[in-house]
N, C-alpha and C positions, 0 to 999 in steps of 0.2 A: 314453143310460143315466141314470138316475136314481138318484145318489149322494148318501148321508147320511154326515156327521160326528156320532162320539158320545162325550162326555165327562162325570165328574163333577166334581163339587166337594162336599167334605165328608165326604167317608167317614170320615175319622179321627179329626175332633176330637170331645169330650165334651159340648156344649153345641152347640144346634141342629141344624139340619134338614140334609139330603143330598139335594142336586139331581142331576137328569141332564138331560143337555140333547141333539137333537140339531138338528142344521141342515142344509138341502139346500141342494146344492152348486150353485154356478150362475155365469155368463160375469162374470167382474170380480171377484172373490171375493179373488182374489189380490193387486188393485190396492190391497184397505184396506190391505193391513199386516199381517194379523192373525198372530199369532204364539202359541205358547203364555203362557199368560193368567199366567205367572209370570214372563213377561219383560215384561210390559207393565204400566203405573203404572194405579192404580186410576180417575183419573180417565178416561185414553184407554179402560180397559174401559169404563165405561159408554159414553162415547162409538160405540166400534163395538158394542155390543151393541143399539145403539138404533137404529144403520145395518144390521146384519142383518137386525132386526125389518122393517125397511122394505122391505129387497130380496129377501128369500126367506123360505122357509116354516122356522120357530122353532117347536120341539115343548119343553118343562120340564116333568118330573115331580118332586114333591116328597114326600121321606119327611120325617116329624116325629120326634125321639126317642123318643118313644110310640109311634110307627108302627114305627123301628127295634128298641127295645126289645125289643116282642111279636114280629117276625121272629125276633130271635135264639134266644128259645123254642123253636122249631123247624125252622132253618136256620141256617146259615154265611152268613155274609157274601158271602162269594164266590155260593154259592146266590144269595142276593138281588140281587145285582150283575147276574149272567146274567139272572133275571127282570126287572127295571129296565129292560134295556138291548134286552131285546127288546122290552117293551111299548111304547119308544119306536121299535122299528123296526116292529112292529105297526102304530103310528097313522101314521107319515110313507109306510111300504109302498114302501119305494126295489127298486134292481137289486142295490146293493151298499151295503156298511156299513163305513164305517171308522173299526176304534172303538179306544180309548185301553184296552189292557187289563185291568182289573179284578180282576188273577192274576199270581202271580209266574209262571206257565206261562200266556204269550203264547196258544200254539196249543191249549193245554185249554179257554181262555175261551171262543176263537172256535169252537172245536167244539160243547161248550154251549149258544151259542149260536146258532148255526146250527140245532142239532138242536132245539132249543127253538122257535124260530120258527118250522121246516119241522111241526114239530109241532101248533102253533095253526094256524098259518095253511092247509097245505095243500100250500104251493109253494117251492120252491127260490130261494135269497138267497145271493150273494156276499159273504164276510165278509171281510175282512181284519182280524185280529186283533194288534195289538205293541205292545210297550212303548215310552212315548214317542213314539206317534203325535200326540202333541197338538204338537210339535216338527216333525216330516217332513212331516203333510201339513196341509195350509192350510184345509181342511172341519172338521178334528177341533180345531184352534187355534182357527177357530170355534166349535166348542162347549162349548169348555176356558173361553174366553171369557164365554160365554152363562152360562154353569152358574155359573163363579166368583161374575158379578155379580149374579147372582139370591141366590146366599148369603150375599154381603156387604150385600146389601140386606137380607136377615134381620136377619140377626145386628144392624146398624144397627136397625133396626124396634125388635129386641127390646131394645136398648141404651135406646131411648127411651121404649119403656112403664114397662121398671123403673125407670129415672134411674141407672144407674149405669155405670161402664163392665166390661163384660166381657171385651176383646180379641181374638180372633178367634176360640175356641173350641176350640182346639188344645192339647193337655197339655202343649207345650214353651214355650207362650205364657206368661210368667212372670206376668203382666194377669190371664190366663183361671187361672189357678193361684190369683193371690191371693183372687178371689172366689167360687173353689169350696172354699175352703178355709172363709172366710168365714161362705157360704151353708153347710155340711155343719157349720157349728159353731152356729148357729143353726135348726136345724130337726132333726125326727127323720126315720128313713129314710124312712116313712110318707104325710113334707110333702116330701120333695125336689120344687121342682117338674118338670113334664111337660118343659120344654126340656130337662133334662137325660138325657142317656144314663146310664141307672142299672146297666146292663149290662155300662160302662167299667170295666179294672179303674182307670183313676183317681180312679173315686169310690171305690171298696172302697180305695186306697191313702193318700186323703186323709179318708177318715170318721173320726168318733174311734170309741176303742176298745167306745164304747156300743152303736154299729149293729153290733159283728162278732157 
């Protein structure tokens, strides 16, 4: 049987991009360690994310805050989640999927999903849908892994073109706070640039009273 792990990283924070990752499962998988990518120190992620790449097939789709922006125009989140999650079961094309759920209702995702994929593709897919699968099973901490350090690689990326530090992009990031506060006091709504999710209500709660 041919089994894929599926994870994101990014969905929530205001600043950058949202990956989804996934990875096929294969004999030794268990022997790295992997765990969810929130129990493991940033350097050992990269570390196994670069030992995946090596031993099995690694699929990352990448939205950009503009890319998410214009989705939320006319879909939910959750909508977008289910489409992401299947175009990466689309391209890998496994027996079974086990994916980190994307919905505070575990078994509406994988329904969704399920019926979304039987839908493109044609043919019938084993889903396994739950919350905190990136924890239970060792394919999905795989991809929790994969996904994470694909983001932090961004977000780095992007830390370096501006020069400054942003922190990780998350609205409880006190880092990523000070410099959207910053940036929305120096530009009009017009110039916010493209990393940014304009869609947050975090920018609408930190713009000043000029942009309402």
């Amino acid at each position: 049987m041919r089994e894929i792990g599926i994870d994101e990283a990014g969905k929530g924070p205001v600043i950058g991009s949202m990956f989804v990752a996934g990875v096929v499962n294969y004999g030794g998988l268990e022997t790295l360690g992997v765990r969810d990518s929130k129990q493991v120190s940033p350097a050992r992620r990269e570390v196994l994310a670069d030992r995946l790449a090596s031993a099995t097939e690694v699929f990352v789709l990448e939205l950009t805050a503009e890319e998410i922006d214009r989705a939320r125009e006319t879909r939910t989140m959750n909508e977008l989640m289910v489409e992401l999650f299947a175009a990466v079961i689309l391209h890998l094309q496994p027996d079974r999927a086990i994916v980190d759920a994307a919905d505070v209702n575990p078994a509406r995702f994988g329904a969704k999903l399920r019926a979304r994929y039987e839908q493109e593709c044609g043919r019938s897919i084993a889903v396994v849908s739950e919350s905190k699968a990136d924890v239970h099973y060792p394919v999905v901490s795989a991809a929790s892994i994969v996904a994470k350090v694909q983001r932090d690689r961004s977000i780095r990326a992007l830390e370096s073109r501006l020069g400054v530090k942003i922190g990780s992009g998350y609205p409880a990031d006190q880092v990523t706070v000070a410099y959207l506060q910053g940036l929305l006091r120096s530009c009009s709504s017009e110039d916010i640039p493209g990393y940014v999710r304009k869609s947050w209500k975090t920018v609408h709660l930190y713009s000043p009273k000029r942009y309402d």
